[in-house]
C-alpha positions in Angstrom: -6.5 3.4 -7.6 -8.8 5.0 -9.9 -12.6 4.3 -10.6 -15.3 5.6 -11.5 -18.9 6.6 -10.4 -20.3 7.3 -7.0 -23.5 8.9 -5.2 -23.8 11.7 -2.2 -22.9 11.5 0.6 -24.9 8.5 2.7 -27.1 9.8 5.4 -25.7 13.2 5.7 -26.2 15.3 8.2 -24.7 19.1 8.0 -24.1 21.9 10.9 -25.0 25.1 9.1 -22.4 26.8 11.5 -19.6 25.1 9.8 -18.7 22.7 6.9 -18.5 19.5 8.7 -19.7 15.9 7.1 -20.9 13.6 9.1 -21.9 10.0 7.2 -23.7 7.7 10.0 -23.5 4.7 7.3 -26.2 4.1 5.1 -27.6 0.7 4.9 -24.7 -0.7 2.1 -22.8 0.0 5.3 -21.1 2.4 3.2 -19.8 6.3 3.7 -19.6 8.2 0.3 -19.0 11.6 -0.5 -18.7 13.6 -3.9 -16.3 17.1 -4.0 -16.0 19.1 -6.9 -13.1 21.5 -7.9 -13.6 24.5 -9.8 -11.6 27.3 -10.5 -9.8 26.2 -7.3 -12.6 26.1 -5.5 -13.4 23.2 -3.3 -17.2 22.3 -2.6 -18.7 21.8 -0.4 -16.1 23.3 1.8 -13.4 21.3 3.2 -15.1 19.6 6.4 -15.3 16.4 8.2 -16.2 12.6 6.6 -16.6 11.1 10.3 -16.7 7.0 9.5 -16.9 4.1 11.7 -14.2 1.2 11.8 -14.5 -1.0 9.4 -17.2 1.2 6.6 -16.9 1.2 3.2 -15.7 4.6 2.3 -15.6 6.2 -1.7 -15.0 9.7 -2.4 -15.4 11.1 -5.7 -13.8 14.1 -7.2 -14.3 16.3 -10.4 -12.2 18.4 -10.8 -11.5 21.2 -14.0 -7.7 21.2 -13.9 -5.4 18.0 -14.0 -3.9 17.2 -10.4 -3.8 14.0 -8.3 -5.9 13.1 -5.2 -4.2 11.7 -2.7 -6.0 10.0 0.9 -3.6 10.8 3.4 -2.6 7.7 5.9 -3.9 4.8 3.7 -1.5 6.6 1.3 -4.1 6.1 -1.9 -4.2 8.1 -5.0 -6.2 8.7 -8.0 -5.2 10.8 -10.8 -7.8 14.0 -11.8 -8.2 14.8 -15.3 -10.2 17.9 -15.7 -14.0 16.9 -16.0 -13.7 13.3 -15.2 -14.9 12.2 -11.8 -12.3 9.9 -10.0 -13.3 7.9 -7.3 -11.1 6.3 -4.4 -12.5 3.5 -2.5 -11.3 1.8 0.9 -12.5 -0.1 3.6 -11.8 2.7 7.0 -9.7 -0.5 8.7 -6.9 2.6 10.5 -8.5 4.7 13.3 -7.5 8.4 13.9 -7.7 11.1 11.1 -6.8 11.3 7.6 -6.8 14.3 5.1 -7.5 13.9 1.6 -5.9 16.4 -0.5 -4.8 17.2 -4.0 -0.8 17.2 -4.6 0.0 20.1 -7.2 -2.9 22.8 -5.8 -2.2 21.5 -2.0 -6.5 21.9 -1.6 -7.2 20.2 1.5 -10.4 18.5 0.3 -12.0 16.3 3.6 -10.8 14.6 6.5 -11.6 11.5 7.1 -12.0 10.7 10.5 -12.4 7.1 11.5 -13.6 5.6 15.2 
């Protein structure tokens, strides 16, 4: 699945003591979050997209090299060419946690953990 577009992440709220995400749903009743990949770099850092049953999630990625995306558990992928944003979007319908990752740099990018 790949498409295009997508804003911040909805409703954010960040511990500075670590890089962990938390989207309480913003009124679309929809978690988004953006990630960009340079250099191998992964930002923001690798944290936590905490979801309730049932959202709306999209997470976009730019990323500077060609890879694939990949969303762990609901076993979707986009493919990354360098400088175009891919976006994967599902509805968080499996509870537990889910790492989404990139295949050929193995950059653990989120987890999405769904309640």
């Amino acid at each position: 699945m790949l498409t295009a577009g997508c804003g911040p992440l909805s409703e954010t709220h960040r511990d500075p003591g670590n890089s962990h995400q938390v989207a309480t749903g913003a009124p679309s009743g929809r978690a988004e979050a953006a990630i960009t990949i340079t250099q191998g770099r992964v930002s923001p850092p690798s944290g936590w997209l905490e979801v309730a049953e049932g959202r709306l999630v999209a997470i976009t990625v730019t990323s500077d090299v060609a890879d694939e995306l990949h969303v762990h558990g609901y076993d979707l992928a986009a493919e990354l060419r360098p400088g175009v944003p891919a976006t994967v979007r599902f509805t968080a319908n499996l509870t537990g946690v889910f790492e989404v990752e990139t295949h050929r740099s193995g950059l653990v990018l989120t987890q999405v953990a769904v309640r």
